[in-house]
Chimera marker file (.cmm) of the C-alpha trace (Angstrom):
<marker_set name="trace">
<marker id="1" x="0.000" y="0.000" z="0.000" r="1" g="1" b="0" radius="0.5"/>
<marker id="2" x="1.226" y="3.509" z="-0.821" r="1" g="1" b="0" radius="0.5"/>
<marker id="3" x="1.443" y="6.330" z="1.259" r="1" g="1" b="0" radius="0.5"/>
<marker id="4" x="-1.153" y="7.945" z="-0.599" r="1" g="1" b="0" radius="0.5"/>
<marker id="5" x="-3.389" y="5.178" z="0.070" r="1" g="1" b="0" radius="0.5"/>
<marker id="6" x="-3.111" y="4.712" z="3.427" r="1" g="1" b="0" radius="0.5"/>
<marker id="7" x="-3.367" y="8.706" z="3.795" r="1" g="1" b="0" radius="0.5"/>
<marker id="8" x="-6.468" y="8.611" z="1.682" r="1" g="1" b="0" radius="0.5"/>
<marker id="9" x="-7.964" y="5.669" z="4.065" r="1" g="1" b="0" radius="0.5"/>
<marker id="10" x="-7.555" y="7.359" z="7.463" r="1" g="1" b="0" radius="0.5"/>
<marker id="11" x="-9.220" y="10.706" z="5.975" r="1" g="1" b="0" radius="0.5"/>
<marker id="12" x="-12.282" y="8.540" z="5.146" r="1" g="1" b="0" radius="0.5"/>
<marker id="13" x="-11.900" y="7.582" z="9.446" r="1" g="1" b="0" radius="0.5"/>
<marker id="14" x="-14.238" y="10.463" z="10.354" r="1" g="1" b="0" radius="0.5"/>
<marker id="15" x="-16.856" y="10.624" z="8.154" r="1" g="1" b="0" radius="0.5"/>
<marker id="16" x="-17.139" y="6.863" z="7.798" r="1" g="1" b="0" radius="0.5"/>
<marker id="17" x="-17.701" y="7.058" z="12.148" r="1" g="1" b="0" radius="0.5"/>
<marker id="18" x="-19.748" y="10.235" z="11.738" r="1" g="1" b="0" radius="0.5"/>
<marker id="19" x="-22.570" y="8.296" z="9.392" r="1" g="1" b="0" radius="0.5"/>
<marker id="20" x="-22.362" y="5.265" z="11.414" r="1" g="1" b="0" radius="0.5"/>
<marker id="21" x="-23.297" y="7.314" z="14.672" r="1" g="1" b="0" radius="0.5"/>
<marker id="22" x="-25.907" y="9.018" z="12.379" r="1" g="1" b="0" radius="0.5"/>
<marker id="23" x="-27.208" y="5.758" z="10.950" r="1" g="1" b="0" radius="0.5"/>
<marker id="24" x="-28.456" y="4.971" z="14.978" r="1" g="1" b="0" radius="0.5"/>
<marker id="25" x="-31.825" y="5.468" z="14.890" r="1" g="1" b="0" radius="0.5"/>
<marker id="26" x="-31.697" y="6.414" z="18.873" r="1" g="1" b="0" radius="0.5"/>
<marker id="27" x="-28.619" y="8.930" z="18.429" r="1" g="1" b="0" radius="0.5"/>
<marker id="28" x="-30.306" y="10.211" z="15.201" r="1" g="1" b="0" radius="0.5"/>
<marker id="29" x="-33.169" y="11.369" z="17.156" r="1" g="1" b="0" radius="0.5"/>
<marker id="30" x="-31.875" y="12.384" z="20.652" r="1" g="1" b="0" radius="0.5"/>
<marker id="31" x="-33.884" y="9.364" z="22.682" r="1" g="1" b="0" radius="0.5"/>
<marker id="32" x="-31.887" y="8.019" z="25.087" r="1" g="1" b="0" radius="0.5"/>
<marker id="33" x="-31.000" y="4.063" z="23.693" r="1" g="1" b="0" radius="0.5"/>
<marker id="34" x="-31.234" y="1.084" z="25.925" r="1" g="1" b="0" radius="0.5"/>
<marker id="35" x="-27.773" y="-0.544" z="24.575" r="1" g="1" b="0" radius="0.5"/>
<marker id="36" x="-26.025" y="2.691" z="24.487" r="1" g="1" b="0" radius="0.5"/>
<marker id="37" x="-27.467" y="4.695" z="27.809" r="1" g="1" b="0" radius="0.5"/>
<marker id="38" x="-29.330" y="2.040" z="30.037" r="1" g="1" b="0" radius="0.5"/>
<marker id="39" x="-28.061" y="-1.125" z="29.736" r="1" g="1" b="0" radius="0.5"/>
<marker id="40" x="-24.696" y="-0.570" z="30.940" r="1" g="1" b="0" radius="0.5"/>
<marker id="41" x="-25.901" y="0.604" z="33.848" r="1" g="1" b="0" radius="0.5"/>
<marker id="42" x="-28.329" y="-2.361" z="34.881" r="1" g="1" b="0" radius="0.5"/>
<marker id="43" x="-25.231" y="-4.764" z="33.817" r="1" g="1" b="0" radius="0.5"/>
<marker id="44" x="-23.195" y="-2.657" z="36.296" r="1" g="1" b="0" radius="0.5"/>
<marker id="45" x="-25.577" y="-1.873" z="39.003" r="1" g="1" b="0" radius="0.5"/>
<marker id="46" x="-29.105" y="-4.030" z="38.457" r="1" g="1" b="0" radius="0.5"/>
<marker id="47" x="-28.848" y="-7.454" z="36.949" r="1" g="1" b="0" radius="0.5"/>
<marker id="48" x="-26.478" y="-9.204" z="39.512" r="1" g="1" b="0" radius="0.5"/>
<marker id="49" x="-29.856" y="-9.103" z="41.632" r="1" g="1" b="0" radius="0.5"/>
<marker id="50" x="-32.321" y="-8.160" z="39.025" r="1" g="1" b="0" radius="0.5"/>
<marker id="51" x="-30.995" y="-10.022" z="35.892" r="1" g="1" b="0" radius="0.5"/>
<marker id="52" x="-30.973" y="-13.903" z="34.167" r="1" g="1" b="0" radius="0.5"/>
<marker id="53" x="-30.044" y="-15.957" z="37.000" r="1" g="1" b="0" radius="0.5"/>
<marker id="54" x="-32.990" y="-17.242" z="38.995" r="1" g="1" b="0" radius="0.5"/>
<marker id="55" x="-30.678" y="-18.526" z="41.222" r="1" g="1" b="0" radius="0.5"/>
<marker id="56" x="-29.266" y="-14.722" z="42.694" r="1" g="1" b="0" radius="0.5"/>
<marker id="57" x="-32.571" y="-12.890" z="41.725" r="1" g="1" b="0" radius="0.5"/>
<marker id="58" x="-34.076" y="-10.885" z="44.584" r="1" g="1" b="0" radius="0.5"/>
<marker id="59" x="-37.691" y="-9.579" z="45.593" r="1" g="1" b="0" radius="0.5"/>
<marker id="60" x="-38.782" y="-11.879" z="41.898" r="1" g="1" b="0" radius="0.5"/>
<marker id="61" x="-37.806" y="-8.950" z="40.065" r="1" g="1" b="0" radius="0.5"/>
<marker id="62" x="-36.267" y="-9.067" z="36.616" r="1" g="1" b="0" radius="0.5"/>
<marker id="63" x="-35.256" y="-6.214" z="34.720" r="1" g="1" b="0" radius="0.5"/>
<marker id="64" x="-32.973" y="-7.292" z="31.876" r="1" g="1" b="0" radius="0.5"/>
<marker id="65" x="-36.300" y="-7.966" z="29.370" r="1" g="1" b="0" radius="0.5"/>
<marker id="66" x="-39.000" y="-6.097" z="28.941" r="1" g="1" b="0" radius="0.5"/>
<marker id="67" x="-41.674" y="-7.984" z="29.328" r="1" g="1" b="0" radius="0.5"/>
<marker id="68" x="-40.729" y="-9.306" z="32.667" r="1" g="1" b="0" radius="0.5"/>
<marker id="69" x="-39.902" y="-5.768" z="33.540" r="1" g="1" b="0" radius="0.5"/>
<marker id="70" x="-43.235" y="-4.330" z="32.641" r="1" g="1" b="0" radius="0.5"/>
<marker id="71" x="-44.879" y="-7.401" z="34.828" r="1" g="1" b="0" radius="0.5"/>
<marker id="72" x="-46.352" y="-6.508" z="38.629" r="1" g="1" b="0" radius="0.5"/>
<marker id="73" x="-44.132" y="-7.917" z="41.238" r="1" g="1" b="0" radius="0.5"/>
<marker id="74" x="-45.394" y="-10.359" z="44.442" r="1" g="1" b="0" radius="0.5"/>
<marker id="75" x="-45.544" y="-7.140" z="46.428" r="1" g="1" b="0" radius="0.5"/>
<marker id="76" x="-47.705" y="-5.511" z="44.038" r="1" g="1" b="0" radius="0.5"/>
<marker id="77" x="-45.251" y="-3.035" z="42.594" r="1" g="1" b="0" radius="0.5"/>
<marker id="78" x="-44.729" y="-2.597" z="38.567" r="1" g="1" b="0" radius="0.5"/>
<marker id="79" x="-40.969" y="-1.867" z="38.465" r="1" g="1" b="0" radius="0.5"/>
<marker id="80" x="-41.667" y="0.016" z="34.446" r="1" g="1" b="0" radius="0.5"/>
<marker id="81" x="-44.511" y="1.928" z="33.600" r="1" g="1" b="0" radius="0.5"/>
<marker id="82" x="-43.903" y="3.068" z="30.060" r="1" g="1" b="0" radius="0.5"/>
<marker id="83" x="-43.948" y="6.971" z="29.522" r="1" g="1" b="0" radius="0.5"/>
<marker id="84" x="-44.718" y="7.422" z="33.149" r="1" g="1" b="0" radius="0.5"/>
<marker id="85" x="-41.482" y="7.407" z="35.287" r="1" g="1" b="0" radius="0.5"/>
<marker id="86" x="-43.740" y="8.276" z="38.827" r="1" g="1" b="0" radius="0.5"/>
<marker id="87" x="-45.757" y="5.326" z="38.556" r="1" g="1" b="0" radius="0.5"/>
<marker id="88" x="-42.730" y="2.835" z="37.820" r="1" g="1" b="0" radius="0.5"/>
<marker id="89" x="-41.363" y="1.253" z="40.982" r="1" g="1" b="0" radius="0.5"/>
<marker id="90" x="-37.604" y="1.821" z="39.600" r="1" g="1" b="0" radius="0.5"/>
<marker id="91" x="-37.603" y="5.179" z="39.318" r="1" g="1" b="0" radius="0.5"/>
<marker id="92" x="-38.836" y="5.235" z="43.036" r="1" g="1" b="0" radius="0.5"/>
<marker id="93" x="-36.276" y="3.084" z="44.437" r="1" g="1" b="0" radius="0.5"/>
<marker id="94" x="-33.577" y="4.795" z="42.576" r="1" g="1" b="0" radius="0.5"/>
<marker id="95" x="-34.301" y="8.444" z="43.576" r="1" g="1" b="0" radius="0.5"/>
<marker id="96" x="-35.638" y="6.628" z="47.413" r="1" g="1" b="0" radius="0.5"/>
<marker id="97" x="-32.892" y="8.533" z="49.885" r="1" g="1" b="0" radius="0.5"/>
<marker id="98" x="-33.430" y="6.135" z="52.721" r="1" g="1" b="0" radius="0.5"/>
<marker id="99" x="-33.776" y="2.699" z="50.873" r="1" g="1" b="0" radius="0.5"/>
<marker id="100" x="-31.973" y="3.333" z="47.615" r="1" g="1" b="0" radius="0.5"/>
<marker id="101" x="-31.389" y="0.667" z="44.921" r="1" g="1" b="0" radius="0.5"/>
<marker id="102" x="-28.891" y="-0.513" z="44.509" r="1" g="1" b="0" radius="0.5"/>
<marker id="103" x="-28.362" y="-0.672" z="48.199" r="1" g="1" b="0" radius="0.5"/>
<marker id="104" x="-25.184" y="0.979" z="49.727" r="1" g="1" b="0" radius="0.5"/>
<marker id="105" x="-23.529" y="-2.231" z="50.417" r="1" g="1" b="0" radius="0.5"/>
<marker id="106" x="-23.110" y="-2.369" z="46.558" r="1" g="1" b="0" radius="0.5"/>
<marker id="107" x="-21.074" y="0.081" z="46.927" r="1" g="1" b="0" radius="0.5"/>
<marker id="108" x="-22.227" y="1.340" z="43.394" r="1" g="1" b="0" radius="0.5"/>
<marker id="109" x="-24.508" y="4.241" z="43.549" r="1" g="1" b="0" radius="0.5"/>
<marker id="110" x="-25.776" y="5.912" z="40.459" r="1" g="1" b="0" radius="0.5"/>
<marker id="111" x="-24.636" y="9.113" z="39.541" r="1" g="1" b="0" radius="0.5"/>
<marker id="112" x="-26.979" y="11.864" z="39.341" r="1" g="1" b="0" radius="0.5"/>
<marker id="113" x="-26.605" y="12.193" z="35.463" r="1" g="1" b="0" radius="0.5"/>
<marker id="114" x="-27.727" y="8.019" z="35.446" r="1" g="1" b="0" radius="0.5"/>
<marker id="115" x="-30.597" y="8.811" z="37.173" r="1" g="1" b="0" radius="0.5"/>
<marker id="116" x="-31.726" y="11.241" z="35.031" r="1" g="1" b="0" radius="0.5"/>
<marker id="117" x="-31.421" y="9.317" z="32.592" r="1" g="1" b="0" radius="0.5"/>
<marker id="118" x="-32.933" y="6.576" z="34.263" r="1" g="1" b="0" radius="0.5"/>
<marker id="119" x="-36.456" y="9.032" z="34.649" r="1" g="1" b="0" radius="0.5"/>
<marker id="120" x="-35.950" y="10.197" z="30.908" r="1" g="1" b="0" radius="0.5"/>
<marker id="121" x="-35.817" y="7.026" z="29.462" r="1" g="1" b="0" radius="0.5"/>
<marker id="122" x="-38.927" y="5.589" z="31.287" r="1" g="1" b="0" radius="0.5"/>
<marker id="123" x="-40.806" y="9.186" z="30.469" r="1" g="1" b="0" radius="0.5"/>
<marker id="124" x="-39.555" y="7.994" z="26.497" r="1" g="1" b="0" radius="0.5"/>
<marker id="125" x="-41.771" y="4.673" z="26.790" r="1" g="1" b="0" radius="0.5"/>
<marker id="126" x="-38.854" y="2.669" z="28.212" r="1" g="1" b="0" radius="0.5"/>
<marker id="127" x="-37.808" y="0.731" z="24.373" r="1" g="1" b="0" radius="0.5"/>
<marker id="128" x="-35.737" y="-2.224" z="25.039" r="1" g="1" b="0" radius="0.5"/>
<marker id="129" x="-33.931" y="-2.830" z="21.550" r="1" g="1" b="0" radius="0.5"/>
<marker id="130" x="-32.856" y="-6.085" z="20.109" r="1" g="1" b="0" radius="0.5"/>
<marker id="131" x="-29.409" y="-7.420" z="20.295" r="1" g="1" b="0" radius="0.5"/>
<marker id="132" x="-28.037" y="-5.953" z="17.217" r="1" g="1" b="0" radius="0.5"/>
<marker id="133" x="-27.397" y="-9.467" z="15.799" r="1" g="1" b="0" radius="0.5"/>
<marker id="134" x="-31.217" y="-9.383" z="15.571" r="1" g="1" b="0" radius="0.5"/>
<marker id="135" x="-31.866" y="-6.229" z="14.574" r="1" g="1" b="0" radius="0.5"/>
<marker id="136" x="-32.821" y="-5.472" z="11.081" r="1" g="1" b="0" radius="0.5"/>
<marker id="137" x="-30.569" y="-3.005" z="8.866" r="1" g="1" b="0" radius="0.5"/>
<marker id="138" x="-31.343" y="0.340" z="8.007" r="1" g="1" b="0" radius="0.5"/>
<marker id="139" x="-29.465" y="2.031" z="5.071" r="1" g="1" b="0" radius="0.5"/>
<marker id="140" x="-28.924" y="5.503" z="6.622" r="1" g="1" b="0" radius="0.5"/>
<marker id="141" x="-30.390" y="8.485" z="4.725" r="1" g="1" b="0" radius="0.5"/>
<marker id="142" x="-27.447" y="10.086" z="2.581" r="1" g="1" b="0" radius="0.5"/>
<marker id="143" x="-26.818" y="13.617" z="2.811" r="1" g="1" b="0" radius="0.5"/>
<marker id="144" x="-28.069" y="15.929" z="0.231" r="1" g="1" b="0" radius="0.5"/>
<marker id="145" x="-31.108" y="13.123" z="-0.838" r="1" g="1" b="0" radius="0.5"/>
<marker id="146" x="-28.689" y="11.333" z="-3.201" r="1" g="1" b="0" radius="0.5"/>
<marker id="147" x="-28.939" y="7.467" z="-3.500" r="1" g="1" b="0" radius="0.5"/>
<link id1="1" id2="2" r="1" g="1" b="0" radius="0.2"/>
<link id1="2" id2="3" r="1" g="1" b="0" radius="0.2"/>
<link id1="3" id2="4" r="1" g="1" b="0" radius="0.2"/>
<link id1="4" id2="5" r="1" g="1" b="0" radius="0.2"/>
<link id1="5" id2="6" r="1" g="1" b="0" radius="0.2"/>
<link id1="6" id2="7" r="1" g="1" b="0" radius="0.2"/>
<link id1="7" id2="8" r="1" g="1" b="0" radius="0.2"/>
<link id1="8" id2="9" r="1" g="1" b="0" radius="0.2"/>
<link id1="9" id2="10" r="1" g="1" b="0" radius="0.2"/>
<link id1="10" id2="11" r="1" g="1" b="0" radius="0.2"/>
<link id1="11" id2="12" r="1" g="1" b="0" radius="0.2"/>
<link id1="12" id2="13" r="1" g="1" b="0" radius="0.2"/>
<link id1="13" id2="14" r="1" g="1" b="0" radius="0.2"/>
<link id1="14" id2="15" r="1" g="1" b="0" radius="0.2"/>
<link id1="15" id2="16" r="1" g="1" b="0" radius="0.2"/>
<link id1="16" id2="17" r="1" g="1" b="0" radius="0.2"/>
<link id1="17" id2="18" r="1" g="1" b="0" radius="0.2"/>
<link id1="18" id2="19" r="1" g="1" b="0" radius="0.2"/>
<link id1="19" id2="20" r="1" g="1" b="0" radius="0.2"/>
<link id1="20" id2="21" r="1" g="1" b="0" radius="0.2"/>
<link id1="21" id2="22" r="1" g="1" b="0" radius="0.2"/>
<link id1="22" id2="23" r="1" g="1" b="0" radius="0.2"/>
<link id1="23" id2="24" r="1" g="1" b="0" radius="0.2"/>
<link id1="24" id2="25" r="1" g="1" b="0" radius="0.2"/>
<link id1="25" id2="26" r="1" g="1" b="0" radius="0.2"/>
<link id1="26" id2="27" r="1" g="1" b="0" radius="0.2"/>
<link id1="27" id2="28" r="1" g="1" b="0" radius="0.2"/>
<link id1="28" id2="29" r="1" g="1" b="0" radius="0.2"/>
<link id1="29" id2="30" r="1" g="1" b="0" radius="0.2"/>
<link id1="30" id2="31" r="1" g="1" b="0" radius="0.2"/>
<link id1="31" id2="32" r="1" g="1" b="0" radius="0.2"/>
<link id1="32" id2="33" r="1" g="1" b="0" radius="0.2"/>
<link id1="33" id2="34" r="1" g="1" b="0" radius="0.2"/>
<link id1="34" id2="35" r="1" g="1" b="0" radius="0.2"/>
<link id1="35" id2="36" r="1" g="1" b="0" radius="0.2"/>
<link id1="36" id2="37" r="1" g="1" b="0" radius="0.2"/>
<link id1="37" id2="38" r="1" g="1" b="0" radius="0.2"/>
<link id1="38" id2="39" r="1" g="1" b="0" radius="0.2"/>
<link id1="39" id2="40" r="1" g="1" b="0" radius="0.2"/>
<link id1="40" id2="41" r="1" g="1" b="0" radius="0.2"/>
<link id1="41" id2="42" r="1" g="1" b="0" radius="0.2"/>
<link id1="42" id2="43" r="1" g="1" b="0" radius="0.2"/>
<link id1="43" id2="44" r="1" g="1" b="0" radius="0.2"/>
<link id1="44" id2="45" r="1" g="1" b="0" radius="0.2"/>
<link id1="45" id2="46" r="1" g="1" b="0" radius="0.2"/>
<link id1="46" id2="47" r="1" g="1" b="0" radius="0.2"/>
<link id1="47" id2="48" r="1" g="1" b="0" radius="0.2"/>
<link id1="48" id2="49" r="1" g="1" b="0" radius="0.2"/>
<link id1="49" id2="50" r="1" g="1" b="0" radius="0.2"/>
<link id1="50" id2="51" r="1" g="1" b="0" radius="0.2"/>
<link id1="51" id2="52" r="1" g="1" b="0" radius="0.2"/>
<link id1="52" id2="53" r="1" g="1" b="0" radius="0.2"/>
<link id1="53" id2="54" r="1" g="1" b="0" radius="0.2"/>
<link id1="54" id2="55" r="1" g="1" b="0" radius="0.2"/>
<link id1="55" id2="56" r="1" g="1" b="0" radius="0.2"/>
<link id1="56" id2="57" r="1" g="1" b="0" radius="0.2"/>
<link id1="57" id2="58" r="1" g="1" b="0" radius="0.2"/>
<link id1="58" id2="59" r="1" g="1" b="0" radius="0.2"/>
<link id1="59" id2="60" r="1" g="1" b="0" radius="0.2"/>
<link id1="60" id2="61" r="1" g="1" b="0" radius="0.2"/>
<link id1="61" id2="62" r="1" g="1" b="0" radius="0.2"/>
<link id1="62" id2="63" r="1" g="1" b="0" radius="0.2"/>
<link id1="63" id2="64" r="1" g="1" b="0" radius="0.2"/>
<link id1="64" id2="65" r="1" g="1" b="0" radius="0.2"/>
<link id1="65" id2="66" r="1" g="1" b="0" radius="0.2"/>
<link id1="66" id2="67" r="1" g="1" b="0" radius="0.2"/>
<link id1="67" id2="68" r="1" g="1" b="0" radius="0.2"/>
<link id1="68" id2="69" r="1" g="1" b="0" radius="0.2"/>
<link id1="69" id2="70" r="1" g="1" b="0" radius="0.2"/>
<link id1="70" id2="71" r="1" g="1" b="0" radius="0.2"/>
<link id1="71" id2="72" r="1" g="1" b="0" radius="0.2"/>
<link id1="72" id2="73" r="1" g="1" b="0" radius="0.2"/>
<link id1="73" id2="74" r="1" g="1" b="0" radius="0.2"/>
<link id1="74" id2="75" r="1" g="1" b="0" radius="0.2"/>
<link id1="75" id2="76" r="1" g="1" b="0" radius="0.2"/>
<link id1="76" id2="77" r="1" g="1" b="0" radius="0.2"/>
<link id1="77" id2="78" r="1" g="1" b="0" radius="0.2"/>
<link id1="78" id2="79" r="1" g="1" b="0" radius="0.2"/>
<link id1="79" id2="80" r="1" g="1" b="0" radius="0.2"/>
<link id1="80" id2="81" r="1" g="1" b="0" radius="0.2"/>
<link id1="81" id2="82" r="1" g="1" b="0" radius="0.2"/>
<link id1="82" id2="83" r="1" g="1" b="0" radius="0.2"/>
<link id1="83" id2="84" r="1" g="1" b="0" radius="0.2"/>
<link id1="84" id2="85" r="1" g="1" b="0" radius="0.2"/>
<link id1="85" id2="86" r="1" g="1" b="0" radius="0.2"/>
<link id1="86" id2="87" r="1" g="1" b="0" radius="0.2"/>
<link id1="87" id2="88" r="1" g="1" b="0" radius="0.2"/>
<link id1="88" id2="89" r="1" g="1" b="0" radius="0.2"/>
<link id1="89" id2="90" r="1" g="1" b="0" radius="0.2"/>
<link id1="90" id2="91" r="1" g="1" b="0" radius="0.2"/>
<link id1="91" id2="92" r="1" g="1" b="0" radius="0.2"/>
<link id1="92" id2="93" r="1" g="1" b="0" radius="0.2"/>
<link id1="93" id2="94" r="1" g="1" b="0" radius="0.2"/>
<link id1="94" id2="95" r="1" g="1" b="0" radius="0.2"/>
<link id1="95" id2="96" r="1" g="1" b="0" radius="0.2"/>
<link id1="96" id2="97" r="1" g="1" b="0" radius="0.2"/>
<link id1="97" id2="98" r="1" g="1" b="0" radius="0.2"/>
<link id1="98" id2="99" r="1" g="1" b="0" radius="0.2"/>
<link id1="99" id2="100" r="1" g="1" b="0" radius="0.2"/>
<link id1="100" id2="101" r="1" g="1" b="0" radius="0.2"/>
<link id1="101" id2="102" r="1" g="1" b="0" radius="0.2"/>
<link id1="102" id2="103" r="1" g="1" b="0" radius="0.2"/>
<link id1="103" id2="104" r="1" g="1" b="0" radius="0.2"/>
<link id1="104" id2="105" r="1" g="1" b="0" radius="0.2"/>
<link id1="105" id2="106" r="1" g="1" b="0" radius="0.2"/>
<link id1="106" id2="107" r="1" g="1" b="0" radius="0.2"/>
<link id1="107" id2="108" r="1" g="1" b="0" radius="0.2"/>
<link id1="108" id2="109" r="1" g="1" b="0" radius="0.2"/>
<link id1="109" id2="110" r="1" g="1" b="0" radius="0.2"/>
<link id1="110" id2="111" r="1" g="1" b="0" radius="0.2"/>
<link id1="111" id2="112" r="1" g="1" b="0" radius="0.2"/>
<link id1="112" id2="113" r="1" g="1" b="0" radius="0.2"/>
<link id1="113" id2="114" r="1" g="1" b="0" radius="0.2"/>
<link id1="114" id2="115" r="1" g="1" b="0" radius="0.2"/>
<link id1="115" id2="116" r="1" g="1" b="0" radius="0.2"/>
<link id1="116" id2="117" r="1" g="1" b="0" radius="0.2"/>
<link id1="117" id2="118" r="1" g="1" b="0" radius="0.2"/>
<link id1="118" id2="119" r="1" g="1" b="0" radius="0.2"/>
<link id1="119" id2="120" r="1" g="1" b="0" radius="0.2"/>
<link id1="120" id2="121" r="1" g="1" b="0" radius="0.2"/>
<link id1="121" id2="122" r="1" g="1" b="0" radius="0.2"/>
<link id1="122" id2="123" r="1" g="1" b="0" radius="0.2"/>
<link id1="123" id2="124" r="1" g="1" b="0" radius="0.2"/>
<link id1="124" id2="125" r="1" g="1" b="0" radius="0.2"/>
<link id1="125" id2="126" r="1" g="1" b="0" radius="0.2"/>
<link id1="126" id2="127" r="1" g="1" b="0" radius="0.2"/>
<link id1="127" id2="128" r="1" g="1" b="0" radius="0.2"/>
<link id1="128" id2="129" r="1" g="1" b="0" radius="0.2"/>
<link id1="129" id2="130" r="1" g="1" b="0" radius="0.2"/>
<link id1="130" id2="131" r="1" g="1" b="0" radius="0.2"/>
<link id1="131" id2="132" r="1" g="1" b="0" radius="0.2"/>
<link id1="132" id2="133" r="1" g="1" b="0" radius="0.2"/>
<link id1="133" id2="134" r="1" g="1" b="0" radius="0.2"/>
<link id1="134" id2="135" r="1" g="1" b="0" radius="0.2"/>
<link id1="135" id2="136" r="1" g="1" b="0" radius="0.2"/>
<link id1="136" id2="137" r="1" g="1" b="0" radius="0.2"/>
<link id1="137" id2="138" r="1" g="1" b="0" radius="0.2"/>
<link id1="138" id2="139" r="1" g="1" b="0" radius="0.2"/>
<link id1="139" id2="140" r="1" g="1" b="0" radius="0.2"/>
<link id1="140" id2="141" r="1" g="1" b="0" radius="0.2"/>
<link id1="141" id2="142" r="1" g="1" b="0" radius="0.2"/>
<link id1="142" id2="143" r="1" g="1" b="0" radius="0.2"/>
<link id1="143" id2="144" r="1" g="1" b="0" radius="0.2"/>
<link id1="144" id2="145" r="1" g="1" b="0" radius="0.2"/>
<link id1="145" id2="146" r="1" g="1" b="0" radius="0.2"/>
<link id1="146" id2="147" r="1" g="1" b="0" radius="0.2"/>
</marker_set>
């Protein structure tokens, strides 16, 4: 490879990275993204008690899929309520002062930013995307209209 080449390949770098971040529908429109916002805070603070294992879940809540997310717990409490962050029992423990989740023994408390974005993504419907293996493709609009 020449020089030029190789020159000619890192220039395309930026505006090859700069249409992939555009071709995300969830950066694209400003809604905060499950994979990119929310998810790796539940894999860092929430699904250790609150995830796939049955065997270290706690209080028979699951939050790592929707559906069981959106489902009323034993004690009566519905963890996500879609578009309305005051109703949903997560957004109540998180912002809870003197019984906060995840507990202070975690030693892993969310930032003020995360729960923000906790609230705002709840208030957005609460959209759990597919792994992106499963997702289907999207051929990202071109600039100017051109095909």
């Amino acid at each position: 490879m020449s020089a030029g080449t190789g020159r000619r390949l890192l220039a395309a770098v930026p505006l090859t990275l700069a249409a992939l971040s555009l071709a995300t529908p969830a950066v694209a429109d400003g809604r905060v993204s499950f994979h990119r916002d929310i998810r790796p805070i539940m894999s860092d603070t929430c699904f250790h008690c609150h995830g796939n294992d049955a065997g270290t879940r706690q209080a028979g809540l699951r939050l790592d899929t929707r559906a069981a997310a959106l489902q009323e717990t034993a004690g009566g409490v519905i963890p996500i309520v879609p578009g309305d962050p005051d109703s949903s029992g997560i957004i109540a423990r998180i912002f809870d002062e003197a019984d906060p989740m995840p507990p202070a023994s975690a030693h892993k408390p969310p930032s003020p930013a995360q729960k923000a974005m906790f609230r705002r993504w709840v208030a957005e419907g609460a959209g759990y995307e597919p792994h992106w293996a499963y997702a289907l493709l999207v051929r990202p609009l071109v600039p100017g209209g051109a095909v």
